[in-house]
C-alpha positions as CSV (number, residue, x, y, z in Angstrom):
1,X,0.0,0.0,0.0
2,X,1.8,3.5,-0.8
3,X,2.4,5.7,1.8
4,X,0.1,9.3,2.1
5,X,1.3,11.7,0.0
6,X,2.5,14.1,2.8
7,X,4.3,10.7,4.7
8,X,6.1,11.0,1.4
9,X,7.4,14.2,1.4
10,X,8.8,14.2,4.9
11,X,10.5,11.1,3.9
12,X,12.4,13.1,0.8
13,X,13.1,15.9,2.6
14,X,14.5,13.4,5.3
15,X,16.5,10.8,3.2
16,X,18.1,14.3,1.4
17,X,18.9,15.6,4.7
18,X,17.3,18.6,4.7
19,X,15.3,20.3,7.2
20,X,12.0,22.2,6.6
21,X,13.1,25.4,6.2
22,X,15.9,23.8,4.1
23,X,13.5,22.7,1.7
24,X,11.3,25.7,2.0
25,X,14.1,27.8,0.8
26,X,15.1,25.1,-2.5
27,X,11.3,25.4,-3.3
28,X,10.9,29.1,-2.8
29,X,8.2,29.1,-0.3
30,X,7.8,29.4,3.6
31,X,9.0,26.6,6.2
32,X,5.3,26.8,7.5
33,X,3.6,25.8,4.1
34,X,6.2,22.8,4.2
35,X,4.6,22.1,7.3
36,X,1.1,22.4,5.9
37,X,2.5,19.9,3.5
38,X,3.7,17.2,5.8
39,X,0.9,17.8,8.4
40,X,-0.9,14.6,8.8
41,X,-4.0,16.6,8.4
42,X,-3.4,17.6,5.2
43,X,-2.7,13.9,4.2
44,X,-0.8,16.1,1.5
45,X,-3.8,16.9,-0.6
46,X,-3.9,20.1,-2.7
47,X,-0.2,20.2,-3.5
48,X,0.2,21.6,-7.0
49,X,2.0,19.6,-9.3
50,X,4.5,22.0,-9.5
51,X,5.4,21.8,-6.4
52,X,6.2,18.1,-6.2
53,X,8.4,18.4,-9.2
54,X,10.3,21.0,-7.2
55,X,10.1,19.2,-4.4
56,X,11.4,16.1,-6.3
57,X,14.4,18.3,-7.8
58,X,15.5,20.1,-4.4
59,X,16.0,16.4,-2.8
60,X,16.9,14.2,-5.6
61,X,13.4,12.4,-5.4
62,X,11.7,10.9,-8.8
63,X,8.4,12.4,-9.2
64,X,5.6,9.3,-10.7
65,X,2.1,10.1,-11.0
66,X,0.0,7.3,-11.8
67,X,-3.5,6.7,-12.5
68,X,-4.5,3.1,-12.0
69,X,-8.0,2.5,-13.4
70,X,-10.6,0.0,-11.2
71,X,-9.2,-3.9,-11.5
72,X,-5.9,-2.5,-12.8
73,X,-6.4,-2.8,-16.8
């Protein structure tokens, strides 16, 4: 089962060493929305697309976005 979406994120940012504002700074946005991001409440909905590519580039993360249809065909 894959992780939630902001479990995710804190892992990047963690396996590339960085802290939030760290990462904040790399994506050019405050160490509070990082928070927002990897808030368990958020489950990391709402995050542009844009912003997980940059969040994939500032930690050396590959970005995949799948859509899996019902019964997987």
């Amino acid at each position: 089962m894959t992780r939630p979406l902001n479990e995710q994120i804190a892992a990047c940012r963690l396996a590339a060493g960085l802290s939030q504002p760290a990462l904040a700074r790399a994506i050019g946005t405050g160490q509070s929305a990082v928070a927002r991001l990897e808030s368990p409440e958020s489950g990391g909905h709402s995050v542009l697309v844009r912003t997980l590519e940059r969040i994939a580039e500032a930690t050396g993360a590959t970005l995949e976005i799948r859509l899996i249809p019902k019964g997987g065909k």
